[in-house]
BABASE-21576 format. One record per residue (C-alpha): residue in one letter; x, y, z. Coordinates in steps of 0.02 Angstrom, whole numbers, plus 50000, padded with zeros to 5 digits. Last residue first. Layout:
! residues N
aXYZ ...
This chain:
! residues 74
x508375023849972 x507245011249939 x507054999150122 x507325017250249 x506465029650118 x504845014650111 x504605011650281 x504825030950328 x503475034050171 x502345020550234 x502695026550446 x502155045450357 x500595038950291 x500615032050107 x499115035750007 x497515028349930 x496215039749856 x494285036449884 x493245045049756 x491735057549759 x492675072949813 x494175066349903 x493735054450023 x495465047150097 x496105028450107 x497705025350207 x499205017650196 x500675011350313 x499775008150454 x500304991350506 x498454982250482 x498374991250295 x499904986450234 x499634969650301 x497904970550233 x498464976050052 x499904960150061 x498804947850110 x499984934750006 x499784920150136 x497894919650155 x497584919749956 x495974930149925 x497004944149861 x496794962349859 x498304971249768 x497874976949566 x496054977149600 x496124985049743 x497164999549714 x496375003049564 x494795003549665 x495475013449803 x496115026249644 x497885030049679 x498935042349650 x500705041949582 x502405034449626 x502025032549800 x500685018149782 x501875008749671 x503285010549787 x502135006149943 x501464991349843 x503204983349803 x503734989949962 x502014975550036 x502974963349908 x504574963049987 x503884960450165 x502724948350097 x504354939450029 x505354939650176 x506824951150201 
């Protein structure tokens, strides 16, 4: 496994565990270093997703995160 790919379950786990504030979310996992984009490769592969709920964004897995995340974390 390579190391973004470890770090991009390290996300999905901590994204799964509870939820996520878009902001919380981005200031614990956006980077400015072009070989850690670990939010954007989560993000360009579909395995999260931002929702409006009420007046805040939320950040979830989709069902390819969860299936990414079951198969790697049983």
């Amino acid at each position: 496994m390579l190391a973004s790919q470890a770090l991009v379950l390290d996300l999905l786990e901590w994204i799964a565990a509870a939820p996520r504030e878009y902001e919380a979310v981005m200031e614990a996992w956006r980077t400015s270093c072009p070989r850690m984009p670990v939010w954007e490769d989560a993000m360009d592969s579909g395995l999260v997703e931002r929702l409006s709920a009420e007046e805040k964004t939320i950040v979830q897995l989709t069902q390819a995160g969860r299936d990414m995340l079951s198969c790697a974390r049983p």
